[in-house]
C-alpha positions as a printed Julia matrix, in Angstrom:
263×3 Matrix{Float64}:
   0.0     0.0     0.0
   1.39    3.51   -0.94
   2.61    5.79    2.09
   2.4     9.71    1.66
   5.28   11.0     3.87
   6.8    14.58    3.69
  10.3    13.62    3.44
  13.24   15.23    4.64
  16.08   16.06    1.67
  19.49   14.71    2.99
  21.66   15.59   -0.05
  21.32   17.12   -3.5
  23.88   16.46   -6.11
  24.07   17.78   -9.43
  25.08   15.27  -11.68
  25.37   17.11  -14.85
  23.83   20.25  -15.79
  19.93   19.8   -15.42
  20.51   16.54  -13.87
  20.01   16.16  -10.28
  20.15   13.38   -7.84
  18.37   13.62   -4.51
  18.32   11.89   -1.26
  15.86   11.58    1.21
  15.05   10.24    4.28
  12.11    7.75    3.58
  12.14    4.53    5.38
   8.38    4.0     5.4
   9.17    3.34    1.38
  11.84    1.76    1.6
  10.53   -1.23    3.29
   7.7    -1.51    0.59
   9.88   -0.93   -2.44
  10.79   -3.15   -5.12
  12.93   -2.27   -8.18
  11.0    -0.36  -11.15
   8.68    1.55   -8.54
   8.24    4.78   -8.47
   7.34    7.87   -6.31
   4.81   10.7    -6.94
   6.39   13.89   -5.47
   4.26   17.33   -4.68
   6.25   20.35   -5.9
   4.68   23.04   -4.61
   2.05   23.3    -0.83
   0.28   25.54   -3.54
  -0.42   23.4    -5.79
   1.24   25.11   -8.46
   2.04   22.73  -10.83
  -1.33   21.44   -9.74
  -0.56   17.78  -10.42
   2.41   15.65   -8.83
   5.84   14.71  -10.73
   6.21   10.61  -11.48
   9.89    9.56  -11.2
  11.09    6.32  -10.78
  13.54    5.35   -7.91
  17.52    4.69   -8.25
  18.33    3.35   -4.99
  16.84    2.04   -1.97
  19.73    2.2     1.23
  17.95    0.27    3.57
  20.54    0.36    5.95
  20.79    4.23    6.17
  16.62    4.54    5.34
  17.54    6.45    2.33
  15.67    6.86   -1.38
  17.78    8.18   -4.09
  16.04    9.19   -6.93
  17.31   11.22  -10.2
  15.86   13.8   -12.55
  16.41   16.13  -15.46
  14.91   19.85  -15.18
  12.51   20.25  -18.2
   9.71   21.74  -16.99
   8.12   24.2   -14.62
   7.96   21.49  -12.02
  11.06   19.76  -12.0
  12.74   23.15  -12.01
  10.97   24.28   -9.28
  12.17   20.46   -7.73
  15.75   21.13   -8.3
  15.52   24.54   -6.06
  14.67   22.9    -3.06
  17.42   22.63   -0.65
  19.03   20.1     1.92
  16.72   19.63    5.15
  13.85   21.03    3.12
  10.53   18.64    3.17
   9.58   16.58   -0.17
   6.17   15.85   -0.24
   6.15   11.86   -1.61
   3.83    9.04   -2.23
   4.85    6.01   -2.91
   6.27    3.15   -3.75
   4.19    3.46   -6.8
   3.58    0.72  -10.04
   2.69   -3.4    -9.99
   4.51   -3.82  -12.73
   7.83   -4.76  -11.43
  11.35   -6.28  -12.64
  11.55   -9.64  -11.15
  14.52  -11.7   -12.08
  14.1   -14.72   -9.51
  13.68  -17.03  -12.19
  16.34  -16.0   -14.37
  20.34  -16.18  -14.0
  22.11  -14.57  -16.38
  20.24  -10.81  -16.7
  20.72   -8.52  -19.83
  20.31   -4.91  -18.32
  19.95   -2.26  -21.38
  19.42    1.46  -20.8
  19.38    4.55  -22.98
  19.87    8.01  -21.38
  18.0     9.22  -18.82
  16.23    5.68  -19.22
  19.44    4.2   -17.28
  17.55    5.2   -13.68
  15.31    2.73  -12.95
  17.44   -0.04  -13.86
  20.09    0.54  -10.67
  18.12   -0.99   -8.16
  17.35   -4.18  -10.17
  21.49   -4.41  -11.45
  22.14   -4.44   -7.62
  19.85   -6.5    -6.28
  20.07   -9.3    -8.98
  23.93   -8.83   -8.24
  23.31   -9.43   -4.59
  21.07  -12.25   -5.3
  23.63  -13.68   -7.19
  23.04  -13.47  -10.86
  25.37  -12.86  -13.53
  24.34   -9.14  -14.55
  25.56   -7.68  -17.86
  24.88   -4.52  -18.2
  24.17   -2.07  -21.25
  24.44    1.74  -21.13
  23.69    4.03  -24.32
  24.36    8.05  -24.23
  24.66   10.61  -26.67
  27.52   11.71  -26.05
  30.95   11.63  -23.61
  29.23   14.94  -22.08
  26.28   12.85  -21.05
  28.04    9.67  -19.55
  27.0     9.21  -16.25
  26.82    7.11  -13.21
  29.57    4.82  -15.34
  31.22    3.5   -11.63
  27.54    3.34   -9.77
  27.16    0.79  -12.52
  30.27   -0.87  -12.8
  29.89   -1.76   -9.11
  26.67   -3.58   -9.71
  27.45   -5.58  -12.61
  29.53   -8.26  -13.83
  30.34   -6.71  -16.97
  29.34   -2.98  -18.19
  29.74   -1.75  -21.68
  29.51    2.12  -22.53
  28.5     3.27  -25.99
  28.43    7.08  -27.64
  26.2     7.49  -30.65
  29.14    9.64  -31.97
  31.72    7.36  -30.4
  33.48    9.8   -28.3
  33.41    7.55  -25.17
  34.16    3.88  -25.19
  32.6     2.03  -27.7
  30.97    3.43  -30.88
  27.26    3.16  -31.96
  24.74    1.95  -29.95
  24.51   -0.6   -27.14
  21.58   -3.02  -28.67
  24.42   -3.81  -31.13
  26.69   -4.79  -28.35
  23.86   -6.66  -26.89
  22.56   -8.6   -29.96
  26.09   -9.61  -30.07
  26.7   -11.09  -26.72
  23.44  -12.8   -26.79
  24.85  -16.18  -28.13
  28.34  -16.45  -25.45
  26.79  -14.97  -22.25
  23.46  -16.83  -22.83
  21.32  -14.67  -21.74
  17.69  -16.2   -20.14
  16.31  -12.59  -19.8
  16.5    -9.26  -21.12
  15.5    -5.86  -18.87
  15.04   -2.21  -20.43
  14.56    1.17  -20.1
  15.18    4.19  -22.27
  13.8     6.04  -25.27
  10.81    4.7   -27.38
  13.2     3.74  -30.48
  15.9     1.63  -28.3
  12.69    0.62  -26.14
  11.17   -0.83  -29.74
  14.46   -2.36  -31.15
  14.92   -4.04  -27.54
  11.53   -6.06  -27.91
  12.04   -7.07  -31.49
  15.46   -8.4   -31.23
  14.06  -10.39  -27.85
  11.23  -11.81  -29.89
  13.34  -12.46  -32.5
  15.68  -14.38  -30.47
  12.58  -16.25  -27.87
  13.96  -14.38  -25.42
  12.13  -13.15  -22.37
  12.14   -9.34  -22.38
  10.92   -7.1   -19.37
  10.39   -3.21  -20.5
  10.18    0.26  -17.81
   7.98    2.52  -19.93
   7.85    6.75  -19.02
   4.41    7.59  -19.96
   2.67   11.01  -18.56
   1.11   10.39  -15.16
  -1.45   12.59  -13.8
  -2.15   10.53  -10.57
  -0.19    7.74  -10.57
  -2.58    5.21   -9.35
  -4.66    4.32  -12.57
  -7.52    7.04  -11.99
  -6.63    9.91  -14.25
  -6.5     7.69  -17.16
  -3.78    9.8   -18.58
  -0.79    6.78  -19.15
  -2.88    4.48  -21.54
  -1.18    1.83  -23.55
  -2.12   -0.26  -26.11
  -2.02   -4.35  -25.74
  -0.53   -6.63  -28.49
  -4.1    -8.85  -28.19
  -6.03   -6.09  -29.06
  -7.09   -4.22  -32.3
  -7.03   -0.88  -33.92
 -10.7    -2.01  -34.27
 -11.24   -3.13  -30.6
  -8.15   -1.44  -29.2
  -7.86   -2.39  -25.26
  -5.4    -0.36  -23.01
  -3.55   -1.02  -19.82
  -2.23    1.68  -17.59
   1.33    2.35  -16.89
   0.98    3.79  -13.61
  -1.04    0.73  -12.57
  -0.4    -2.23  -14.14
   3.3    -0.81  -14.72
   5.56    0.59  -15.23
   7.14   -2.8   -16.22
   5.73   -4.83  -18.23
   6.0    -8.63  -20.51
   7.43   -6.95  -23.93
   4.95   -9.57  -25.67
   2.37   -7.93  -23.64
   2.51   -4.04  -25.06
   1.99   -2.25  -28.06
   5.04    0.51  -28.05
């Protein structure tokens, strides 16, 4: 069951310019959590933005009762977000989503991110890691400029491989290459995802193609967050354009079965 806590902000990092990561005190959460969840967040006691800001969760310290969560200022709300300071109150609900990565019946885990997509897919690197699977991890960027959280990554997988669109960091092109090639020697039983629509689309095909399990994060709009608003509709493979039938994201997400999805 969801908490709503007013959360106290233990450190703010900036990451890269209009990329923060925050930390907050929110044991209540923490207990509850599971990787792929995610947390509503208030901006404003006036309700201005009216509605809350969905964003997933990076980390869950359960030793220290911290949530670390990241996000990129593009908007009226998030910048408002990312001028809050330490020992200010967040106002949070959450853990958030049904749709969840599991990866108890799998061993060796193919973890694929894109951009800011890479967030979500922290929690599940480290606690397959911890649970001992083999993890083997996939991280696309832009750019060098936009590389990030590189050694948070490193630590939580068995191998990592870094690609640049433009190739001016580590390996050239982009990482569903590297994976589609690493499929056959690491022997993959399961494939995990995040990140932009495109990679998101290329990621399911290549995992169908291949009979390969595939579990997908999608970022849709969220208005509520708990499947009332309506607002994060998306389209199942069983139905039609006819007799189209939708699940939502918030709800019966964020992760779902790649068979299961239109995207």
């Amino acid at each position: 069951m969801p908490k709503q806590i007013f959360a106290e902000l233990v450190k703010k990092e900036k990451l890269l310019e209009g990329l923060y990561k925050f930390s907050i005190s929110a044991e209540e959460i923490i207990d509850i959590a599971k990787p792929g969840n995610f947390i509503e967040i208030r901006i404003n006691e006036n309700l201005d933005p009216f509605l809350r800001r969905p964003i997933s969760i990076f980390n869950l310290d359960k030793k220290n009762g911290i949530l670390e969560f990241i996000f990129q200022v593009k908007g009226k709300g998030t910048e408002l977000l990312a001028k809050k300071k330490e020992r200010d109150k967040i106002d949070i609900i959450g853990p958030l989503g049904n749709g969840v990565f599991d990866f108890n019946n799998y061993n060796n885990l193919a973890v694929i991110g894109g951009g800011i997509g890479i967030f979500p897919l922290y929690e599940l690197s480290k606690q397959a890691k911890q649970a001992g699977k083999e993890v083997h991890t996939y991280l696309g960027f832009r750019n060098k400029e936009l590389v990030t959280l590189e050694k948070e990554f490193y630590n939580v997988s068995n191998t990592l491989t870094i690609t640049t669109d433009d190739g001016s960091y580590k390996n050239s092109g982009f990482a569903i290459n590297y994976l589609e090639n690493d499929l056959k020697d690491k022997k993959i039983d399961c494939i995990y995802a995040c990140g932009p629509l495109p990679m998101l689309r290329a990621v399911k095909k290549l995992a169908e193609e291949k009979n390969i399990p595939c579990q997908i994060s999608l970022e849709e709009k969220m208005g509520c967050g708990m499947g009332v608003c309506l607002g994060c509709a998306v389209q199942t493979e069983s139905s039609s354009d006819a007799n189209p039938q939708y699940l939502h994201v918030c709800k019966a997400g964020p992760v779902f079965d790649s068979k299961l999805v239109k995207i």
